[in-house]
DOGU-762285 format. One record per atom (N, C-alpha, C): residue in one letter; z, x, y. Coordinates in steps of 0.001 Angstrom, whole numbers, padded with zeros to 6 digits, always signed. Layout:
AZXY ...
This chain:
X+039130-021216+011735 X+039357-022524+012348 X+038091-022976+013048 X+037541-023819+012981 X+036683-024913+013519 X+037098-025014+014699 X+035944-024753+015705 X+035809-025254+016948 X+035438-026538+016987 X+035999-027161+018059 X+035710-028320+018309 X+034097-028792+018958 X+033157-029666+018035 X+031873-029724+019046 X+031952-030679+020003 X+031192-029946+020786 X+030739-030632+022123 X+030306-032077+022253 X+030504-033187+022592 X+029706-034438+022661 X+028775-034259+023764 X+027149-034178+023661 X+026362-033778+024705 X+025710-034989+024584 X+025917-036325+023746 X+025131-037672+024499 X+025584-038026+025734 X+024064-038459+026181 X+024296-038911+027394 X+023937-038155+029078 X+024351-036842+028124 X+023960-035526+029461 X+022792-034959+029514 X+022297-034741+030428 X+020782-034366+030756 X+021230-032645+031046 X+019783-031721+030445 X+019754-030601+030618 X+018612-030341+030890 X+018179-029857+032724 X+017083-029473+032554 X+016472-030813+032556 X+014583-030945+031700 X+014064-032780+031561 X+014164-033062+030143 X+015437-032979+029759 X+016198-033073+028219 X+016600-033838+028425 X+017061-035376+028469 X+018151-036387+028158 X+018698-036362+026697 X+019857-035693+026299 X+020903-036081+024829 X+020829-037654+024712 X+020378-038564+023798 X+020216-039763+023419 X+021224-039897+022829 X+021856-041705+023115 X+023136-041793+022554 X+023242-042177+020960 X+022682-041227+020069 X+023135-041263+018758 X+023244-039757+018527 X+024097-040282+016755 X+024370-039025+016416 X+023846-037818+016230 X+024469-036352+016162 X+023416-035360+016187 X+023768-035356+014452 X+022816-034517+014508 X+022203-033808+012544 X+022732-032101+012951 X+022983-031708+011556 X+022801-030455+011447 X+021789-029902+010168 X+021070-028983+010566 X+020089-028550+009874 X+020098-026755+010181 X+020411-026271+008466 X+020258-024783+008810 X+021426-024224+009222 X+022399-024994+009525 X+023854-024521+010295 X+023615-024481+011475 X+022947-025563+012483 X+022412-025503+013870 X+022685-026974+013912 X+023554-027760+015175 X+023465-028930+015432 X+022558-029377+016444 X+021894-030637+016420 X+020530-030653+016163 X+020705-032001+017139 X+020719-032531+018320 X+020382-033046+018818 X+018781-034069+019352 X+018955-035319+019064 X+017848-035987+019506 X+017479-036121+021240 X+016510-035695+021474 X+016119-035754+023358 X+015162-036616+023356 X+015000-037313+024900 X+014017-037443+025255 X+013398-036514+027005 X+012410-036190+026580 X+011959-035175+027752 X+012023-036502+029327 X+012015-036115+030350 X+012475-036918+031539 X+010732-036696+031735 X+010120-035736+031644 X+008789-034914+032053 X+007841-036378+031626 X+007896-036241+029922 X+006395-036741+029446 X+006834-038236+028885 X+007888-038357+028281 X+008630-038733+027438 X+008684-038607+025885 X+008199-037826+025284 X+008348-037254+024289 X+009508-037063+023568 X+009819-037814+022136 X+011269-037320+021853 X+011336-036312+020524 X+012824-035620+020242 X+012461-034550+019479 X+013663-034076+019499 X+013777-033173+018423 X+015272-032511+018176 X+015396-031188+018695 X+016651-030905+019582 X+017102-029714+020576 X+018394-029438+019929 X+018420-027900+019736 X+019609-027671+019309 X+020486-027651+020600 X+022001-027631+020042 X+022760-027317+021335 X+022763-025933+022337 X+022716-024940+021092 X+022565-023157+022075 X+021684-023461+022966 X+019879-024027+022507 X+018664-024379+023408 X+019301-024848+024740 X+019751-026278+024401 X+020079-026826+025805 X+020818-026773+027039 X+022159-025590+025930 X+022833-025216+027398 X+022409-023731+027559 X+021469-023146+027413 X+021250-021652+027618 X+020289-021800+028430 X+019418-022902+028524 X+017935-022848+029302 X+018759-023981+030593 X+017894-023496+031800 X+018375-024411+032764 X+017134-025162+032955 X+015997-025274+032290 X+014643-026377+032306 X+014361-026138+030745 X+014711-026827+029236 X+014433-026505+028425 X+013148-027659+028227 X+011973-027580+028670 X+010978-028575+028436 X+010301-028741+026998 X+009754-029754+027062 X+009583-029731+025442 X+007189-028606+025491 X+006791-028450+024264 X+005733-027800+024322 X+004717-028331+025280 X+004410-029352+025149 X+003063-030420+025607 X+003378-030904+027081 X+005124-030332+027709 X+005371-031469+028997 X+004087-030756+030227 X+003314-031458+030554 X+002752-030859+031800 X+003103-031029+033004 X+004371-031846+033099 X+005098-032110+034214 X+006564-031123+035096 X+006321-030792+036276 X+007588-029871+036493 X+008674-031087+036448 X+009810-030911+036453 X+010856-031852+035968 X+011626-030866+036993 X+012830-031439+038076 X+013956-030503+038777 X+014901-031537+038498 X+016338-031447+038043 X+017438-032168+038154 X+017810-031769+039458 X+018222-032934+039861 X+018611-032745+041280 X+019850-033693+041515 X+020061-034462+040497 X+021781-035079+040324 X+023102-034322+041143 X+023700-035194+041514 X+024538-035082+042345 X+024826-033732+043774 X+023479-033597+044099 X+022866-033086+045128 X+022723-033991+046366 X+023163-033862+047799 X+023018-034570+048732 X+021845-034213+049829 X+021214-034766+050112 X+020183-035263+051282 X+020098-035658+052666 X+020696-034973+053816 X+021114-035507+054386 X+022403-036642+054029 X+022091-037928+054729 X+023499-038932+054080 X+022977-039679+052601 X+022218-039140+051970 X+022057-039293+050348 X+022640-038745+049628 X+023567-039386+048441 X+023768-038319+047210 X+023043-039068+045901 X+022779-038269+045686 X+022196-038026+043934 X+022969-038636+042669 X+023121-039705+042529 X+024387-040083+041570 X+023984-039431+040274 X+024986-039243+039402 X+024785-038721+038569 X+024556-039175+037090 X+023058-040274+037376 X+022176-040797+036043 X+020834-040379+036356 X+020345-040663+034807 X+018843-040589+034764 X+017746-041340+035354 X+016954-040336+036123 X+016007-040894+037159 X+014975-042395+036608 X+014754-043314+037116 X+013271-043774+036696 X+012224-043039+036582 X+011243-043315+036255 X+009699-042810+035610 X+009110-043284+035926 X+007917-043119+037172 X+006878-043884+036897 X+005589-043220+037178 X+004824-043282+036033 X+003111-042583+035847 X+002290-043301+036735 X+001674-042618+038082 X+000792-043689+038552 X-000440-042306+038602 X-001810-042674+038679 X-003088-042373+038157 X-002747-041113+037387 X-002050-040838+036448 X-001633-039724+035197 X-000665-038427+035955 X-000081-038901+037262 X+001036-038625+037680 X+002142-038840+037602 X+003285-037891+037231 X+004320-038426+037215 X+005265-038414+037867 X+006217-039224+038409 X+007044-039655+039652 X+008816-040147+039355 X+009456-039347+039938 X+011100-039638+039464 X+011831-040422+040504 X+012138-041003+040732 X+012628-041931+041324 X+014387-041871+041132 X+015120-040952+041873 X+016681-041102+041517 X+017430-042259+042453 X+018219-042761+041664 X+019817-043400+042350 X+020586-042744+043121 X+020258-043096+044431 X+021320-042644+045437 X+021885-043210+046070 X+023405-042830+046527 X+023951-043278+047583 X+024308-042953+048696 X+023880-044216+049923 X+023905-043869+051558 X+025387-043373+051749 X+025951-042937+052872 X+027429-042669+053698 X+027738-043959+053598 X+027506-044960+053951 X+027874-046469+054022 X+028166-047472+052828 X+027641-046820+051690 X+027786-047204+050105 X+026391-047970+049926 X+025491-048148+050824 X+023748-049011+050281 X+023141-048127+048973 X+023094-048660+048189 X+022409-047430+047038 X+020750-047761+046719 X+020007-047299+046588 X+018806-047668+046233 X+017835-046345+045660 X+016663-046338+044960 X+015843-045385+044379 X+015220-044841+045523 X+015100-043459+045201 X+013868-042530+046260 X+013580-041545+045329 X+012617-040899+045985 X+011260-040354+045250 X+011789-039358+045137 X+012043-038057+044632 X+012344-036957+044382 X+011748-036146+045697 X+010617-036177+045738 X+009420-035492+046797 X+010314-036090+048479 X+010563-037562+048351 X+010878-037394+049862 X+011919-037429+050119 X+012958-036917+049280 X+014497-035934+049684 X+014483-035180+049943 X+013316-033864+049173 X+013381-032773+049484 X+012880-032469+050238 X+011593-033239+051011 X+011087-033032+051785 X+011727-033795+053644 X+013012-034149+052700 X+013444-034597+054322 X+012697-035800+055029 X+011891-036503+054111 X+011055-037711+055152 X+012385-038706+054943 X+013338-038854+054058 X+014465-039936+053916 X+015838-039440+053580 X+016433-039188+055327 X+017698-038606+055009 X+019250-039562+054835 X+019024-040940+055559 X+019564-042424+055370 X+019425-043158+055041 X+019886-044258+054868 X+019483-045960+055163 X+019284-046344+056290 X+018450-047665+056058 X+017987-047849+057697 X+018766-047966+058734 X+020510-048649+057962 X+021140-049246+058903 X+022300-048159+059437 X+021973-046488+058862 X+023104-045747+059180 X+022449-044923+060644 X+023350-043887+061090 X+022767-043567+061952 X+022983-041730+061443 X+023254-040796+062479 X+022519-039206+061917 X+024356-039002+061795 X+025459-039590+061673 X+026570-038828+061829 X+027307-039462+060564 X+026791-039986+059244 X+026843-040589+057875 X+027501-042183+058219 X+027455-042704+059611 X+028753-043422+060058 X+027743-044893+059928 X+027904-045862+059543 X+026985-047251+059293 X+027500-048012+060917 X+026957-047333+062050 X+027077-048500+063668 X+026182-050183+063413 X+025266-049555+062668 X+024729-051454+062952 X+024674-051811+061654 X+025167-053718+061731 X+025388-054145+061097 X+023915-054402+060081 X+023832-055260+058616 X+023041-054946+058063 X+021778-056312+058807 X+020475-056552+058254 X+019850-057258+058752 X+020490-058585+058740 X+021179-059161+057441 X+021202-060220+057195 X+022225-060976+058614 X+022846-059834+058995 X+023884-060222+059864 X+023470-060818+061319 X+024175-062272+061795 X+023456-063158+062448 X+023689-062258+063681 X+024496-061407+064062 X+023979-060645+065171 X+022815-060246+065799 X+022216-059971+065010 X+020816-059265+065426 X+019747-060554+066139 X+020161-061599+065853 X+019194-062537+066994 X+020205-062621+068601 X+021054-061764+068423 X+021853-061940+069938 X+021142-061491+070696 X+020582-062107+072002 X+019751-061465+073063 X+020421-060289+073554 X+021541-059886+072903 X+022052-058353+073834 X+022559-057566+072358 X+021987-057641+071345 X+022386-056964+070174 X+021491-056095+070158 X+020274-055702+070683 X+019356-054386+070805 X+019613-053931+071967 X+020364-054496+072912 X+020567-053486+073836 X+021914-052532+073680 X+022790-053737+072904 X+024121-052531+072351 X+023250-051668+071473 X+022602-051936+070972 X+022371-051048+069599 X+021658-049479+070619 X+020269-050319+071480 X+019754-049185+072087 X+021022-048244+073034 X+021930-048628+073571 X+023186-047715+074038 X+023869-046853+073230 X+023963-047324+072035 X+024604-046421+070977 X+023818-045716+070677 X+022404-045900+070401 X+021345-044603+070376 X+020835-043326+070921 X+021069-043573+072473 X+021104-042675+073560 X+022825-042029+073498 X+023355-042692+072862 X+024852-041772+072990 X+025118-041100+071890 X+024681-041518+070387 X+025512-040692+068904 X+024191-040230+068708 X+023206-040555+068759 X+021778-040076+067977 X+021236-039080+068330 X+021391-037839+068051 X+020677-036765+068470 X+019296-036534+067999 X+019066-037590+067511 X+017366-037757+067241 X+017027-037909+068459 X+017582-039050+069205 X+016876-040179+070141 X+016404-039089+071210 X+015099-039025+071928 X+014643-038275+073076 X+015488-038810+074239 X+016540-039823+074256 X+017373-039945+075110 X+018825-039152+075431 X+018826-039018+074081 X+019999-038246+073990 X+020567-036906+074853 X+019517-036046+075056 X+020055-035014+076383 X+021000-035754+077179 X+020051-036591+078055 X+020462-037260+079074 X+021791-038008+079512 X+021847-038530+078088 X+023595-039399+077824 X+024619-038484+076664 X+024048-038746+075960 X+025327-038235+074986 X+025202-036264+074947 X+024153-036133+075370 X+024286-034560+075339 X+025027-033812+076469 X+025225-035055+077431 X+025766-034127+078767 X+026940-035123+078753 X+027801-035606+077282 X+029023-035923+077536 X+029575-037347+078078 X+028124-038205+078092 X+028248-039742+078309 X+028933-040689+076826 X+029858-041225+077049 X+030424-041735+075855 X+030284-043354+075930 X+030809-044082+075273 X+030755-045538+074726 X+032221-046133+075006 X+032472-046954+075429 X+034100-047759+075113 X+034169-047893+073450 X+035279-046817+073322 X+035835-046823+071785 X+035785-048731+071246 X+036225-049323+071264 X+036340-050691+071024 X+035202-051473+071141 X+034027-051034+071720 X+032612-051754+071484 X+031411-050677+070437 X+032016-049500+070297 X+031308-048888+069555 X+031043-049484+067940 X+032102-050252+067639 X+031584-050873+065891 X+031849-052043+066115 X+031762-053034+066841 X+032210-054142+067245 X+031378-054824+068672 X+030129-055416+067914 X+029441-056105+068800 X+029991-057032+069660 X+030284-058339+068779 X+031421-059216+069513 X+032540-058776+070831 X+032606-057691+070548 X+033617-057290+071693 X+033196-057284+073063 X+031625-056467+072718 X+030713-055800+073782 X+030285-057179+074223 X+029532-057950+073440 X+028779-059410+073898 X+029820-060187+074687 X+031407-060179+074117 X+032194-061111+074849 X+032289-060878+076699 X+032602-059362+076414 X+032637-058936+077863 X+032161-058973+079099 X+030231-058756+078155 X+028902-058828+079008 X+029133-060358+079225 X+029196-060959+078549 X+029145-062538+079161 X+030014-063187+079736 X+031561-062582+080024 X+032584-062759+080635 X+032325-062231+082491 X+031866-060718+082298 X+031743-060418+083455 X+030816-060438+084247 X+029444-059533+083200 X+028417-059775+084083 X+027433-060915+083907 X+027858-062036+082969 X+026612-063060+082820 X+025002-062538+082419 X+024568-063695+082054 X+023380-063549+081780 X+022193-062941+082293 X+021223-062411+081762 X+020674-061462+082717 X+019660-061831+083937 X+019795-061812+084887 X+018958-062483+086456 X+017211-062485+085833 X+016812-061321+085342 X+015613-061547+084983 X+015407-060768+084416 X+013687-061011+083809 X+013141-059525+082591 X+012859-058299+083489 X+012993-058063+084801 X+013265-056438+085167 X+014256-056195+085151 X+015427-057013+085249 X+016973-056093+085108 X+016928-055558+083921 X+017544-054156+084180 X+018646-053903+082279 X+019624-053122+082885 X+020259-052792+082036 X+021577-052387+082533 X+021739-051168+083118 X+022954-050833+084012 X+022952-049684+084631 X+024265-049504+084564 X+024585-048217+084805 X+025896-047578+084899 X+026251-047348+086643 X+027098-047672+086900 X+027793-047861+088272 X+027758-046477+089165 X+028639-045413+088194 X+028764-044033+088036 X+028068-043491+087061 X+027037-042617+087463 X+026699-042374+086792 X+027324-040969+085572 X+028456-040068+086464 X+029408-039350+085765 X+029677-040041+084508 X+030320-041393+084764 X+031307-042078+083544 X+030484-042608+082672 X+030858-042865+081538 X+030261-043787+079978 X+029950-045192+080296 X+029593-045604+079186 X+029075-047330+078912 X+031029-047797+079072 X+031522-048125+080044 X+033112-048632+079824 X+033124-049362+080478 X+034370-050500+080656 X+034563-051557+081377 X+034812-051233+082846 X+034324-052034+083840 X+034206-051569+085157 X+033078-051148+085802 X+032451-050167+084888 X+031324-049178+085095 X+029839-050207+085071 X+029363-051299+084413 X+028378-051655+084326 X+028038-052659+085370 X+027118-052988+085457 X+026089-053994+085946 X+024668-054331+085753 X+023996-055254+085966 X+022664-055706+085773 X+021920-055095+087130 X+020387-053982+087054 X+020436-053747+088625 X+018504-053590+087967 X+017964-053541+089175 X+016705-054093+089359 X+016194-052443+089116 X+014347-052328+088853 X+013973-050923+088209 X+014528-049614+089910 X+014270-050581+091227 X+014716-049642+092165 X+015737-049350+092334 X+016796-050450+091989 X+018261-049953+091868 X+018292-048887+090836 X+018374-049028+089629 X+018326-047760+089066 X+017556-046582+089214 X+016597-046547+089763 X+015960-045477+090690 X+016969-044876+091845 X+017393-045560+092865 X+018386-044984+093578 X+019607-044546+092919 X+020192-044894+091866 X+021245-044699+091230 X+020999-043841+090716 X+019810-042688+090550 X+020044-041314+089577 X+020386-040148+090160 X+020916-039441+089114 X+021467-038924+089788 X+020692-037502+089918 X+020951-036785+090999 X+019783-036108+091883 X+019631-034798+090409 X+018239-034377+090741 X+017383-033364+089742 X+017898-032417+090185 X+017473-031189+089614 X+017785-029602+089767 X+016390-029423+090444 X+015557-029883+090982 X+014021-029320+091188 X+014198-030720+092798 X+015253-031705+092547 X+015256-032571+093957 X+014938-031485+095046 X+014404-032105+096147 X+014459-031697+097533 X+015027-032524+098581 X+015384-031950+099737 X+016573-032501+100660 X+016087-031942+102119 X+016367-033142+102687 X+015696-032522+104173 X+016865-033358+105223 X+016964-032961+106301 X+018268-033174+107244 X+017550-034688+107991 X+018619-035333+108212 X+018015-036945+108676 X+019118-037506+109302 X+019505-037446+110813 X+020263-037923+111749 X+021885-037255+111090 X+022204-036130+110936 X+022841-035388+110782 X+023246-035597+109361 X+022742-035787+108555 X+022776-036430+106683 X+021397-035636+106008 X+021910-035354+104830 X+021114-034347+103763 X+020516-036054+102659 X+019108-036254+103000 X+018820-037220+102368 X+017719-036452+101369 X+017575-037345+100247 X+016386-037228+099284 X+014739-037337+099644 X+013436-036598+099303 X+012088-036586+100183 X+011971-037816+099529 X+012321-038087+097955 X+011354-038841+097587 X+012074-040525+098312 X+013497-040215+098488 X+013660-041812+099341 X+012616-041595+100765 X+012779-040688+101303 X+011722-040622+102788 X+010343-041234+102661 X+009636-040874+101303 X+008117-040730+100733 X+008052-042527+100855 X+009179-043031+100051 X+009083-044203+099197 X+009853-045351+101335 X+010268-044663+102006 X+010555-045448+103097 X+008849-045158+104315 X+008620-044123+103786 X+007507-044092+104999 X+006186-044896+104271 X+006028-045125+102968 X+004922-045302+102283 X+003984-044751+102184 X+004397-043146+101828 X+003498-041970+101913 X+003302-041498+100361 X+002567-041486+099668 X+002500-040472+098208 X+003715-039256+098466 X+004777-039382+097335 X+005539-038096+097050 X+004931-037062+096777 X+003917-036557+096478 X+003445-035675+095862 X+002777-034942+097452 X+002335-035799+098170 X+001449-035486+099202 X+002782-034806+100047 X+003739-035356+100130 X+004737-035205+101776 X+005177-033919+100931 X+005019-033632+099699 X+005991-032873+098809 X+005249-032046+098896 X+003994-031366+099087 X+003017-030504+099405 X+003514-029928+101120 X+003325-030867+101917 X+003585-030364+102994 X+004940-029846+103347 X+005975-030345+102968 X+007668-030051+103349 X+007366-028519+102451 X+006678-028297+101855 X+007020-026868+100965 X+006051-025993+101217 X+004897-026358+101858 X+004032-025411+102368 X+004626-025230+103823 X+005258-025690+104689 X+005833-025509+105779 X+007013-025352+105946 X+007929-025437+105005 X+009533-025071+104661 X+009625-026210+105648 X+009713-026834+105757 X+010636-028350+106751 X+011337-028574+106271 X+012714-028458+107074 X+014007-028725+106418 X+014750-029678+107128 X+013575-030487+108111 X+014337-031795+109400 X+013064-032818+109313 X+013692-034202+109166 X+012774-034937+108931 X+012321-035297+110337 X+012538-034950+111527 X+011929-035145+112824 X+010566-034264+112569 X+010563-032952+112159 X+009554-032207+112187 X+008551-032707+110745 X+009274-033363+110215 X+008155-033649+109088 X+007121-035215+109443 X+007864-036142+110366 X+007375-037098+111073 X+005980-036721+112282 X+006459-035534+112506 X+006101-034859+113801 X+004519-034307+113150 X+004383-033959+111668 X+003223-033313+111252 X+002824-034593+110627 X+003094-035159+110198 X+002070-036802+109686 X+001712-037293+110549 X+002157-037187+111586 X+001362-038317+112691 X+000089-037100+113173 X+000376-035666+113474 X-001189-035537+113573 X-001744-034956+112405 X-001546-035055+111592 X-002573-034911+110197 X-003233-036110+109864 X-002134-037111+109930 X-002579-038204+108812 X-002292-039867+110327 X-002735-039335+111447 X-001652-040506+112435 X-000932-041454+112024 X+000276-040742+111621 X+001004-041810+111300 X+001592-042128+112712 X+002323-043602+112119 X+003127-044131+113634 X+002260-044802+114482 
C-alpha cells in the first residue's frame, strides 16, 4: 500500500523555501523545486534531504540562514512566513514579519531580535500590555497626556530609572485612569485646574498612597522637596522638643547642607541649640 505524500509547498526547511508547484520524481526520489532564503538560488531537493537536515543549504550559499519563525522576542512573534531579502554592499539581510502584544505588525532585522535592541512597538510598554494610545491619536497634543503617560512609566516600567521609587516600593495608579486618558484629564481639570505655572508638576499628597483621587495636587519644586519622604542616611536633631530634619535647619539658617552636615557629625549634636551655639563662633552667625 502506498503511503500517502507529503505536500511540502510552501514550507520552509532550514534556507529551503518548497515553491508552490508541482514536485517531479526522478530515480524513485520525489524531487522538489526550492528556492535557497541564503543566495537565492533555485534547484531540486529531495524530500528525505529536507526533512533530515535542519539547515539543508544549497553548494554556493555563502550566507548563514537561521529560521527563526514563530519564535518570540520579547513582545515579538515571528509569524510564520518567509522573511524579506535584502543584499546591501554584498550582504545579506532577513527581515521577518512580526507581531507586537498589541497586534502592530511590521519587519525587523533578524540581528536586532536576537540581539534584543527591539523587544516592542513603540507604543507598548515591558508587560506586552499597549497603555498609550497610537500617535495618530488626538490625545497626545493634550497638555497633560505626557504627564499621564510619564506616571504610568514610573509605575509599570521597570525599565524606567524611576521605577524603584514608585512602582517598585508598591506605588500604584487609579485602576480607571490607567487605559483611559479622558478619565484622568477629566478629573485633573475638574479638581485641580490648570496648572499655576511651569514650576508646578504634580505631587502626591501622601506620599504612602498611589496616583488616586484625593491624593493629588499641583505643588511648587520646594513643596515637593518638603513632601519627601525622609532617607535611610536622613539626619535628625531635637528642636523645641520636636525631632526635625538638618537639611530643613541648613535650608532655614541659609547655611550649605553639606557644611552644617560636617559639623553635626564630627561633634555628634543631637540639639539644635548646641548646633546654633557652634556657628556663631566658627562662622558668627547671628
Amino acid at each position: 500500500m502506498k503511503s500517502m505524500l507529503d505536500d511540502l509547498r510552501g514550507k520552509i526547511f532550514g534556507c529551503q523555501m518548497v515553491l508552490d508547484e508541482p514536485h517531479v520524481r526522478i530515480n524513485r526520489r520525489t524531487l522538489w523545486k526550492c528556492k535557497c532564503l541564503g543566495c537565492g538560488s533555485i534547484g531540486l531537493k529531495s524530500s528525505g534531504n529536507l526533512k533530515s537536515h535542519s539547515n539543508p543549504k544549497c553548494k554556493n550559499c555563502p550566507s548563514k540562514f537561521e529560521d527563526i519563525r514563530n519564535m518570540t522576542f520579547g513582545s515579538w512573534l515571528v509569524l510564520d512566513l518567509p522573511p524579506n531579502i535584502r543584499r546591501i554592499k554584498g550582504k545579506t539581510y532577513y527581515h521577518w514579519k512580526v507581531r507586537c502584544g498589541c497586534g502592530l505588525e511590521k519587519y525587523v532585522r533578524t540581528s536586532v531580535l536576537k540581539n534584543q535592541e527591539s523587544t516592542k512597538c513603540v507604543n507598548c510598554n515591558n508587560r506586552l500590555k499597549c497603555f498609550y494610545p497610537l500617535k495618530e491619536d488626538a490625545n497626545v497634543k493634550h497638555p497633560l497626556y505626557n504627564l499621564w503617560k510619564g506616571v504610568k512609566s514610573r509605575v509599570y516600567n521597570k525599565n524606567s530609572q524611576d521605577y524603584i521609587n514608585y512602582g517598585g516600593r508598591g506605588v500604584n495608579m487609579y485602576d480607571d485612569w490607567v487605559n483611559d486618558f479622558k478619565a484622568f484629564s477629566k478629573y485633573m481639570e475638574e479638581n485641580l485646574g490648570d496648572k499655576p505655572s511651569k514650576v508646578h508638576s504634580l505631587d502626591r499628597v501622601n506620599n504612602e498612597l498611589g496616583y488616586i483621587p484625593g491624593n493629588l495636587r499641583w505643588a511648587t519644586p520646594t513643596e515637593q522637596k518638603n513632601n519627601q519622604r525622609p532617607r535611610k542616611d536622613s539626619i535628625w536633631i531635637m528642636k523645641d522638643g520636636e525631632m526635625v530634619l538638618l537639611v530643613d535647619v541648613s535650608e532655614k539658617l541659609n547655611i550649605n547642607h553639606k557644611k552644617i552636615k560636617g559639623i553635626v557629625c564630627r561633634n555628634k549634636i543631637k540639639c539644635y541649640d548646641k548646633l546654633v551655639e557652634i556657628l556663631k563662633k566658627r562662622y558668627s552667625y547671628g
